[in-house]
Backbone bond lengths (Angstrom), bond angles and torsions (degrees), N, CA, C in turn:
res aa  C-N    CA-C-N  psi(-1)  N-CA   C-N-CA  omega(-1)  CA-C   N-CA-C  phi
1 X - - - 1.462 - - 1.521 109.38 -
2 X 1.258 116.31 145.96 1.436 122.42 -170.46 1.564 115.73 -87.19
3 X 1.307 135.43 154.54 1.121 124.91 163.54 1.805 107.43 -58.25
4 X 1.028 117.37 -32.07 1.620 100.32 -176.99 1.606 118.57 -72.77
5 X 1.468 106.36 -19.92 1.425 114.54 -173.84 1.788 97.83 -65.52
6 X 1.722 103.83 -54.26 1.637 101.36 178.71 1.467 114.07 -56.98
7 X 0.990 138.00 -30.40 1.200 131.25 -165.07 1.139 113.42 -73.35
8 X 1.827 115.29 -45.34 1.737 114.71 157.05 0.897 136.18 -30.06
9 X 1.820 115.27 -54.97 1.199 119.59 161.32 1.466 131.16 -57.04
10 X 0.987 112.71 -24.08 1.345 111.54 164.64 1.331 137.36 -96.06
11 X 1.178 116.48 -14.50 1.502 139.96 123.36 1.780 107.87 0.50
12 X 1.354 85.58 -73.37 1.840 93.20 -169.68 1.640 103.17 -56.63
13 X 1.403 112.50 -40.80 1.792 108.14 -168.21 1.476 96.27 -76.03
14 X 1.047 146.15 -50.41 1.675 156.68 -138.23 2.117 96.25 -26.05
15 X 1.218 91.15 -34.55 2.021 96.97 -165.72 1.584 100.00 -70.78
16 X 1.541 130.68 -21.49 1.187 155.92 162.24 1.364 146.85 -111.64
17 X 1.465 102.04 28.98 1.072 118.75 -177.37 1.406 129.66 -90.99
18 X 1.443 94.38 -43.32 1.919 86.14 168.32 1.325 116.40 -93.15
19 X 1.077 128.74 21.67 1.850 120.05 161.73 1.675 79.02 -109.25
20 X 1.225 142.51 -40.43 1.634 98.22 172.34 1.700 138.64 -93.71
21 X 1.069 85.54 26.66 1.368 100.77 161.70 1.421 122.03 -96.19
22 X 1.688 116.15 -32.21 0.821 107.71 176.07 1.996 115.88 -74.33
23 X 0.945 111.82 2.43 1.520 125.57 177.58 1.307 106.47 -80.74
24 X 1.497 119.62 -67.73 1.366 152.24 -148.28 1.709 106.44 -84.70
25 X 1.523 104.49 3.32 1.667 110.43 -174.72 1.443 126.49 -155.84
26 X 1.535 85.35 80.45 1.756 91.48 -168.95 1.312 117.98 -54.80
27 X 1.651 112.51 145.00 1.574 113.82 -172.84 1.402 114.75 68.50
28 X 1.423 101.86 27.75 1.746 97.76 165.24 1.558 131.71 -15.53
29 X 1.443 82.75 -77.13 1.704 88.73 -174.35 1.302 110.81 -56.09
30 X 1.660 116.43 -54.76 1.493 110.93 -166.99 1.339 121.05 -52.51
31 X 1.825 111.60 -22.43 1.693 130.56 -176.01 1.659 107.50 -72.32
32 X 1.320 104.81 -43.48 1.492 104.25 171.52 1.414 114.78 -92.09
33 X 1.092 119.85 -34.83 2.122 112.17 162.93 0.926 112.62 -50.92
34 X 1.576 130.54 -26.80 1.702 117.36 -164.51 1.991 97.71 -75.89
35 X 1.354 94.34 -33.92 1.775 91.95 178.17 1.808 106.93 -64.13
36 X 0.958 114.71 -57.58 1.807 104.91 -169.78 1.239 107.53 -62.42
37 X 1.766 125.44 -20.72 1.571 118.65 172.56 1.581 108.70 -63.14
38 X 1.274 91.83 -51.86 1.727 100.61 -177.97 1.450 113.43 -49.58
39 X 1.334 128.98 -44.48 1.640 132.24 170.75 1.801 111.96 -56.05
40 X 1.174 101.89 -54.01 1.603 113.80 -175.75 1.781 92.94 -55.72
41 X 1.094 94.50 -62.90 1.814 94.47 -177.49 1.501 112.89 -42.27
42 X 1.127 108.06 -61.85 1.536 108.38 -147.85 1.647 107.31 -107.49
43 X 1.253 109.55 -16.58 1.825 109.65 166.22 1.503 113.46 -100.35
44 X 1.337 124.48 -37.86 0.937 107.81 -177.31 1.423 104.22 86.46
45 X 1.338 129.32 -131.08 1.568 135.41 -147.92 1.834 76.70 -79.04
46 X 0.975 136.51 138.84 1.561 152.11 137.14 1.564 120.04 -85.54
47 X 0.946 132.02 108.21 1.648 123.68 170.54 1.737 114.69 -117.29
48 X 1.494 99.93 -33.75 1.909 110.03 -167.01 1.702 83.47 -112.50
49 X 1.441 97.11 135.29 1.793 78.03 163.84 1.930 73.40 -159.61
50 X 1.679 104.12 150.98 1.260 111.76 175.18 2.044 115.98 -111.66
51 X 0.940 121.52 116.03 1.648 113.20 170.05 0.756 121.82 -81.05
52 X 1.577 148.28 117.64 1.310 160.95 -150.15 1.005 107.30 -129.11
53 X 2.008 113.23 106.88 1.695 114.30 174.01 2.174 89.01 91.89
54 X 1.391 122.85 37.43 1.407 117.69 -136.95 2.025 88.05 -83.52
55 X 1.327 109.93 -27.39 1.799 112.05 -172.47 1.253 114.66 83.69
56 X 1.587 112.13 -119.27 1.191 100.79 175.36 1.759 104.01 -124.40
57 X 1.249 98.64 30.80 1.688 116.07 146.18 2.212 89.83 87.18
58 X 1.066 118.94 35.70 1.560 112.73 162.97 1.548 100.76 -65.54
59 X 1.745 141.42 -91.82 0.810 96.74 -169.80 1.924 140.32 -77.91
60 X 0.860 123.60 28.35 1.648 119.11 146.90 1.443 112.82 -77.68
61 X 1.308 128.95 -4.33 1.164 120.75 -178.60 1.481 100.88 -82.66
62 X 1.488 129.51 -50.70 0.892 133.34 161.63 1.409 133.75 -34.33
63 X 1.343 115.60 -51.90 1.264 130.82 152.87 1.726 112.99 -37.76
64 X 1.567 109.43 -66.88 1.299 103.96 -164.82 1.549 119.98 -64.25
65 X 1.519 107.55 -29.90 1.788 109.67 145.67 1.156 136.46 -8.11
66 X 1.640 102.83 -84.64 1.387 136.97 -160.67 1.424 87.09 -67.30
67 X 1.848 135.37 -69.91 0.760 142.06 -169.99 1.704 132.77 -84.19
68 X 1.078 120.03 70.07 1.722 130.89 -173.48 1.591 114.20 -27.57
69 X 0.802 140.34 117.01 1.342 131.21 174.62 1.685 116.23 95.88
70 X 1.797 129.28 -19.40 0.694 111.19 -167.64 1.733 113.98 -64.96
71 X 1.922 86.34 173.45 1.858 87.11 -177.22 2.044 97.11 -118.25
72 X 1.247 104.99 113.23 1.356 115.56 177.08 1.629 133.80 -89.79
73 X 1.195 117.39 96.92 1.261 117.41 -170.43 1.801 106.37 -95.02
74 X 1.749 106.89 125.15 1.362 137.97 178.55 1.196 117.43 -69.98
75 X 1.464 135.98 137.26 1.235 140.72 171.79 1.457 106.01 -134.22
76 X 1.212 117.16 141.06 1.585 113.38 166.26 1.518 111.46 160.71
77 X 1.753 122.18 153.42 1.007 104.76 -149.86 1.649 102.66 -103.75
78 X 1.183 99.61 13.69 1.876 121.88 168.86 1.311 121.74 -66.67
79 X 0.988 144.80 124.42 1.660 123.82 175.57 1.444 87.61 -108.95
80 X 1.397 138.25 -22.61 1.846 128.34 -154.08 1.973 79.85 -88.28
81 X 1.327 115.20 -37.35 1.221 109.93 -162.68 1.529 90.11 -83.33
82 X 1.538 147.57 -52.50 1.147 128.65 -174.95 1.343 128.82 -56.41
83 X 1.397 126.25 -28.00 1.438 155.65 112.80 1.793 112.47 25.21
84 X 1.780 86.25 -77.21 1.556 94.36 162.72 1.408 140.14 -75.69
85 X 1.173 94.16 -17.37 1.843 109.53 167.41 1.045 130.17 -68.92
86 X 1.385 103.79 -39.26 1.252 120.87 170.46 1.905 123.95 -60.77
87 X 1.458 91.94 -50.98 1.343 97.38 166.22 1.234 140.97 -77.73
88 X 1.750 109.30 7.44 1.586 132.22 -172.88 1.841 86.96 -105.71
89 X 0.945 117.91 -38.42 1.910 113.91 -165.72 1.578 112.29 -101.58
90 X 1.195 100.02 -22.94 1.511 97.01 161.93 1.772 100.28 60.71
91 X 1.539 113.93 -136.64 1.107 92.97 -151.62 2.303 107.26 -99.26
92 X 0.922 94.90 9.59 1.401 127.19 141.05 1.787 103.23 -25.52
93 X 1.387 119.01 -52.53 1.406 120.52 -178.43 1.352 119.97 -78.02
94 X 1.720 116.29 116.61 1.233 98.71 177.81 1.609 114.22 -103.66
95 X 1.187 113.29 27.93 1.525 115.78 174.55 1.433 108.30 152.42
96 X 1.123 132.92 126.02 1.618 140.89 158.37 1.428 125.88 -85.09
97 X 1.075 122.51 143.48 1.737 152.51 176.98 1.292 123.21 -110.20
98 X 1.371 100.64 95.92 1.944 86.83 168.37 1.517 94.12 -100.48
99 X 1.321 92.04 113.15 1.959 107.57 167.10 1.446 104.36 -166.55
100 X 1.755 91.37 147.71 1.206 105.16 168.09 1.521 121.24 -68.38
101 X 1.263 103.47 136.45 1.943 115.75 -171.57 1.106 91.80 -65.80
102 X 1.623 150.10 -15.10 1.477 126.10 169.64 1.104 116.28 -70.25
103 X 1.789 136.28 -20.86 1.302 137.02 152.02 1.009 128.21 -32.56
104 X 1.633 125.34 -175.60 1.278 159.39 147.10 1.645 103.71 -42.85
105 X 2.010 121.84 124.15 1.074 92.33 -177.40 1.859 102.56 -114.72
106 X 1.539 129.82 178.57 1.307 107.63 177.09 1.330 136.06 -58.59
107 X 1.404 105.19 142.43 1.734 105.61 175.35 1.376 113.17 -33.93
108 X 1.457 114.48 132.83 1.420 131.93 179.25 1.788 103.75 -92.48
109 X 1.330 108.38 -156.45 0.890 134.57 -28.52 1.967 145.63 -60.84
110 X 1.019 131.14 97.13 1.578 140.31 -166.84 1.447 101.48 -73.18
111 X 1.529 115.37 151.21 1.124 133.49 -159.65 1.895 77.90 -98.21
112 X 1.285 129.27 -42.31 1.377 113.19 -167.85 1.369 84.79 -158.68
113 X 1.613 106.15 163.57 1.421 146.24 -165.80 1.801 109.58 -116.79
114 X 1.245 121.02 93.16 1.665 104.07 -164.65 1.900 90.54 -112.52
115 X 1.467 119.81 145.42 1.262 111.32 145.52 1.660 123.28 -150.09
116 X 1.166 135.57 173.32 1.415 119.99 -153.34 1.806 95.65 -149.25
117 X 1.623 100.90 122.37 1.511 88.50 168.72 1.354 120.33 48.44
118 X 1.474 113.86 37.05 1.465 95.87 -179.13 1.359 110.73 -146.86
119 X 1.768 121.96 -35.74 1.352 113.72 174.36 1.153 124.22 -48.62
120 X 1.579 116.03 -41.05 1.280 112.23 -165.09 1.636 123.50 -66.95
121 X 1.169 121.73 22.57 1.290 152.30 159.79 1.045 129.04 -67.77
122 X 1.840 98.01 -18.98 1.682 106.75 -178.71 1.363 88.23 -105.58
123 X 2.203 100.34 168.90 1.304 119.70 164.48 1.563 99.49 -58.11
124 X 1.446 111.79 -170.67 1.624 123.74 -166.05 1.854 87.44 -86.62
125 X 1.603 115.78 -52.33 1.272 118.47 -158.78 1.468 105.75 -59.20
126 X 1.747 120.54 -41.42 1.699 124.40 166.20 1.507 103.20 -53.03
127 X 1.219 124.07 -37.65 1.354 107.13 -159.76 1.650 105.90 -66.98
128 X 1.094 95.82 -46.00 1.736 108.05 -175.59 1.654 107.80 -51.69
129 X 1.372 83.30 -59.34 1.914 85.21 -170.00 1.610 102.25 -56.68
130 X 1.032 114.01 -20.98 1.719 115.81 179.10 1.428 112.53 -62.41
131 X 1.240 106.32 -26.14 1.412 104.19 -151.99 1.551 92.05 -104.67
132 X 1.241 120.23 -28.70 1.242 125.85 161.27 1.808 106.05 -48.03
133 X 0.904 139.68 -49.94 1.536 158.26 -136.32 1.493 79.85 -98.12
134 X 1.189 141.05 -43.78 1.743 133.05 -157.93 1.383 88.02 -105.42
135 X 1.214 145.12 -34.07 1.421 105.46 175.11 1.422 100.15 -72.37
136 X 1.133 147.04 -42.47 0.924 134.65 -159.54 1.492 133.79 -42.59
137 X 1.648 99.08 -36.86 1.646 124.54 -177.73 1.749 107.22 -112.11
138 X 1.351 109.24 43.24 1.160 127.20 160.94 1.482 143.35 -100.62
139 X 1.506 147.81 80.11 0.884 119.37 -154.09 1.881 121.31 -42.17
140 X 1.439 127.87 165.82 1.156 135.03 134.90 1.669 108.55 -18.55
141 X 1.605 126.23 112.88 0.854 156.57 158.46 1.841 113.14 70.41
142 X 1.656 110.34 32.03 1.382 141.37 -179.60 1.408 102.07 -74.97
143 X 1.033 132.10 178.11 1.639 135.92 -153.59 1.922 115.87 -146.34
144 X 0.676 144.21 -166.99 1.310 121.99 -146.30 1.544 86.43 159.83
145 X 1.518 135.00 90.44 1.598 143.45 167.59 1.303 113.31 -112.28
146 X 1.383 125.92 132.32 1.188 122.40 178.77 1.829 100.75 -138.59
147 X 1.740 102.16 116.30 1.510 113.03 175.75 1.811 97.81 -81.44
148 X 1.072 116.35 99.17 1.729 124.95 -175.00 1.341 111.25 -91.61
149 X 1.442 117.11 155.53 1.345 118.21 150.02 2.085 108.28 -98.83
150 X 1.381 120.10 148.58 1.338 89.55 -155.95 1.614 66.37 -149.92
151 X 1.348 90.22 176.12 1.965 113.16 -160.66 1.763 92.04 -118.95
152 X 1.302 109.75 152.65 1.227 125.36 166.69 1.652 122.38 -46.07
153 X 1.123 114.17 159.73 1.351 107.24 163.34 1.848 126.03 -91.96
154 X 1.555 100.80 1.48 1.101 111.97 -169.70 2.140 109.25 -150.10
155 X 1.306 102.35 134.67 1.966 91.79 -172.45 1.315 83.73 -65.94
156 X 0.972 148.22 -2.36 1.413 125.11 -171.58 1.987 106.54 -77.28
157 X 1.507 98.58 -58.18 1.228 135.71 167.31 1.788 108.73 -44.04
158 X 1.128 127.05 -39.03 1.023 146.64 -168.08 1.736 116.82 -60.87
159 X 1.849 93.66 -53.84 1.536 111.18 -169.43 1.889 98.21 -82.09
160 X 1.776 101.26 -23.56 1.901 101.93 -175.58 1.957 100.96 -64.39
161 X 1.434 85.25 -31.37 1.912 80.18 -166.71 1.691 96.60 -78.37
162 X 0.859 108.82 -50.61 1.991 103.37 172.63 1.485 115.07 -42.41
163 X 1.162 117.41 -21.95 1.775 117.42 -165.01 1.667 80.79 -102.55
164 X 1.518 120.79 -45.45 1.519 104.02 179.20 1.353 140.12 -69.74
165 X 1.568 113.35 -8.65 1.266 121.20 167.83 1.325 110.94 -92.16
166 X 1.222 113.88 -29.63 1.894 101.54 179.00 1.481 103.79 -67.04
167 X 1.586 131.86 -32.77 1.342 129.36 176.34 1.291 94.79 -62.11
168 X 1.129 130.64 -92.79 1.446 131.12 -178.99 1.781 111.10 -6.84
169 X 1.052 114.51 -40.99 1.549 120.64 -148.90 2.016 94.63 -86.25
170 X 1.063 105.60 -45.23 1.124 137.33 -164.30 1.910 89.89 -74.50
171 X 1.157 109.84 -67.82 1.374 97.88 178.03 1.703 122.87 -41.59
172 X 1.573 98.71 -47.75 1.469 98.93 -177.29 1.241 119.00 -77.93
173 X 1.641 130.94 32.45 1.158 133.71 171.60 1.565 112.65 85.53
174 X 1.203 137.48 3.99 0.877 140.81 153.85 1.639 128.46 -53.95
175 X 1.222 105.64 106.53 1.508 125.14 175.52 1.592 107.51 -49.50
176 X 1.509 105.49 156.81 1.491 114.13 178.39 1.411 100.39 -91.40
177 X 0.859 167.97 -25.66 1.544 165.25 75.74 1.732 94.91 40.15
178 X 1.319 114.82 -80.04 1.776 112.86 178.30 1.467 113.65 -43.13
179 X 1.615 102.84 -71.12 1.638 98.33 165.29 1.201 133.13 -11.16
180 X 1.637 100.29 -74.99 1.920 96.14 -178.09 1.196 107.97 -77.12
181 X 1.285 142.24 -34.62 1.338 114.40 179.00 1.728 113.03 -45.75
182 X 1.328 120.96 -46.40 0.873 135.40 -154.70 1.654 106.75 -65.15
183 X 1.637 107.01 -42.48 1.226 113.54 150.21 1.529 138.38 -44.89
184 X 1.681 105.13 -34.41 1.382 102.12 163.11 1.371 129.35 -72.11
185 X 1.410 112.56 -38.14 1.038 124.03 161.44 1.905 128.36 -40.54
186 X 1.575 104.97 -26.19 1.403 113.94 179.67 1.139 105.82 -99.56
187 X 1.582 133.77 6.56 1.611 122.04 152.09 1.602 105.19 -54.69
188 X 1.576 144.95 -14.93 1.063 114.05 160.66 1.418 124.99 -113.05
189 X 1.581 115.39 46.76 1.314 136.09 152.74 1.373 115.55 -42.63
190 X 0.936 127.27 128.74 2.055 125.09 164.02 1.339 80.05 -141.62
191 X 1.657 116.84 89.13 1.329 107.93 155.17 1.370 129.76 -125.64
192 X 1.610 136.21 148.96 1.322 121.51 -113.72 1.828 75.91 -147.70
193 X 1.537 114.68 157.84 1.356 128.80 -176.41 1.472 114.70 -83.26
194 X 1.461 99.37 129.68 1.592 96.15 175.89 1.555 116.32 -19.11
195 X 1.290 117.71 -78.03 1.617 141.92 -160.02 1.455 83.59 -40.06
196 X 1.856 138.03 -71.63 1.028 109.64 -169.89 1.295 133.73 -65.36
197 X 1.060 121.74 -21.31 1.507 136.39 -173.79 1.807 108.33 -60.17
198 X 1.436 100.86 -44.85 1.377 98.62 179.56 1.403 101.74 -76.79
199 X 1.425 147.22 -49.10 1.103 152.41 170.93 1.914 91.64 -22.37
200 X 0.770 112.00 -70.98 1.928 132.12 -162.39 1.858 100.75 -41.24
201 X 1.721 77.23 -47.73 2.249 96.73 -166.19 1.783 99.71 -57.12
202 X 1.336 104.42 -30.17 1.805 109.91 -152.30 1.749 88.08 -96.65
203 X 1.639 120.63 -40.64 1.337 105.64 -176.78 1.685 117.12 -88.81
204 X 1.429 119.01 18.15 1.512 151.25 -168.97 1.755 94.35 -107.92
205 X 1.506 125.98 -35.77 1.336 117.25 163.88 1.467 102.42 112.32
206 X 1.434 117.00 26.92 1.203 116.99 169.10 1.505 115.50 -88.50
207 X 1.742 122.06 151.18 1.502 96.19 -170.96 1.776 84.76 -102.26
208 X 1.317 149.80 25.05 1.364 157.04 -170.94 1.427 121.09 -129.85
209 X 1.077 144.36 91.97 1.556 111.91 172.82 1.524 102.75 -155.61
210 X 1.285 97.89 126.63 1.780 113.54 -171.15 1.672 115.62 -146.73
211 X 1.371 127.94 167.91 1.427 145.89 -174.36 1.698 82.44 -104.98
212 X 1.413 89.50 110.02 1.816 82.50 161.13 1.891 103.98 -122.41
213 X 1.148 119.46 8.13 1.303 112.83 145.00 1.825 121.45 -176.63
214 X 1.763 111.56 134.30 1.555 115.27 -154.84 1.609 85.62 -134.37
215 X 1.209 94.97 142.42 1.628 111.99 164.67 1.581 103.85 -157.07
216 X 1.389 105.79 88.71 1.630 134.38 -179.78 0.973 95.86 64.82
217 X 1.693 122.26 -101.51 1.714 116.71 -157.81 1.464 104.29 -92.37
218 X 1.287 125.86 -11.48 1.310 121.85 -169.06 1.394 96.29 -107.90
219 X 1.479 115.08 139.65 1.309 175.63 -103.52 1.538 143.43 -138.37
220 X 0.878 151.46 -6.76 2.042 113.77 -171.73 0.978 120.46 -101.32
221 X 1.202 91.76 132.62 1.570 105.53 178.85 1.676 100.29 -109.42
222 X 1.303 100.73 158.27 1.753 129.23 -175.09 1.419 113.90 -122.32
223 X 1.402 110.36 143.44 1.808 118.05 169.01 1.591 104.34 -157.23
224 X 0.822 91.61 154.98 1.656 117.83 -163.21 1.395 105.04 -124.21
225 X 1.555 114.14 132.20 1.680 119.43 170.56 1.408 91.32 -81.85
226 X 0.947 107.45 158.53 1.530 143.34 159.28 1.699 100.98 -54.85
227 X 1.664 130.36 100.21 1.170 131.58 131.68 1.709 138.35 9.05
């Protein structure tokens, strides 16, 4: 499935998207804090930072918080959802993209690489070459966070994290009606196990790349260019 195919589909939710996310994603905050810790940590001064796959821009909102002044450039193959991002960051935005993340991405150099819930949308071979594509438009010792949804390391492991997010989901008030849609929506999942992912970050030419925080399917991992 293509990144443009997901983006359609999500297209249709965009007017309902961040109250169901906040359902659909246990440990919100801590899932999107672990990314702005990781920037503060490991970049230091942030000013350019790009969101890749950005929605309707929750985490850049976060970002633009933490970071006063930064200038945030949007990618995504949504316009109803970039739409809303736009109008959540205000002037926070320093330019929007409707393109598919299997493309060409904007001229760098970026102080950091952020994306949320969204690669795993690509085949394994996009994902890679993607990741190839973000170091690329990174400054020297720039950062690279990704809040993921991510697959087991084992089918066994696989069906425990599926039974643990519908509990999860279910706790936070999430309707069974939300659920399965939400399930339909993950027929265009391609999502891939930590262990390889970092494998990908380190043969992508990062000299950094680690899980700095997982709770079953959810995710981020960090990498760092080389200084």
């Amino acid at each position: 499935m293509s990144a443009s195919a997901a983006a359609e589909a999500f297209s249709a939710h965009a007017a309902d998207y961040d109250a169901l996310r906040r359902r659909l994603v246990p440990d919100y905050e801590g899932f999107y804090g672990a990314v702005v810790e990781a920037l503060e940590r490991l970049c230091g001064d942030v000013r350019r930072v790009l969101d890749v796959g950005a929605g309707t821009g929750l985490l850049s909102a976060e970002i633009a918080a933490a970071f006063p002044g930064v200038a945030i450039e949007l990618l995504d193959g949504s316009e109803a959802m970039l739409a809303l991002a736009q109008e959540r960051l205000g002037d926070a935005v320093s330019a929007v993209h409707v393109a598919d993340m299997s493309g060409a991405l904007p001229a760098g150099p970026f102080d950091a690489v952020v994306s949320a819930l969204a690669i795993h949308h690509l085949e394994d071979a996009d994902k890679r070459a993607l990741l190839g594509r973000i170091h690329g438009v990174l400054r020297p010792g720039g950062a690279f966070a990704n809040a993921e949804q991510v697959d087991a390391p084992t089918p066994e492991l696989s069906v425990v994290y599926a039974q643990r997010w519908v509990d999860d989901c279910r706790a936070l008030g999430a309707t069974e009606a939300e659920i399965d849609s939400a399930r339909e929506r993950m027929r265009h999942d391609r999502c891939t196990n930590v262990g390889t992912q970092l494998g990908w970050l380190r043969d992508a030419g990062f000299a950094t790349a680690d899980c700095i925080y997982k709770s079953w399917r959810f995710a981020v991992l960090i990498a760092r260019k080389e200084a």
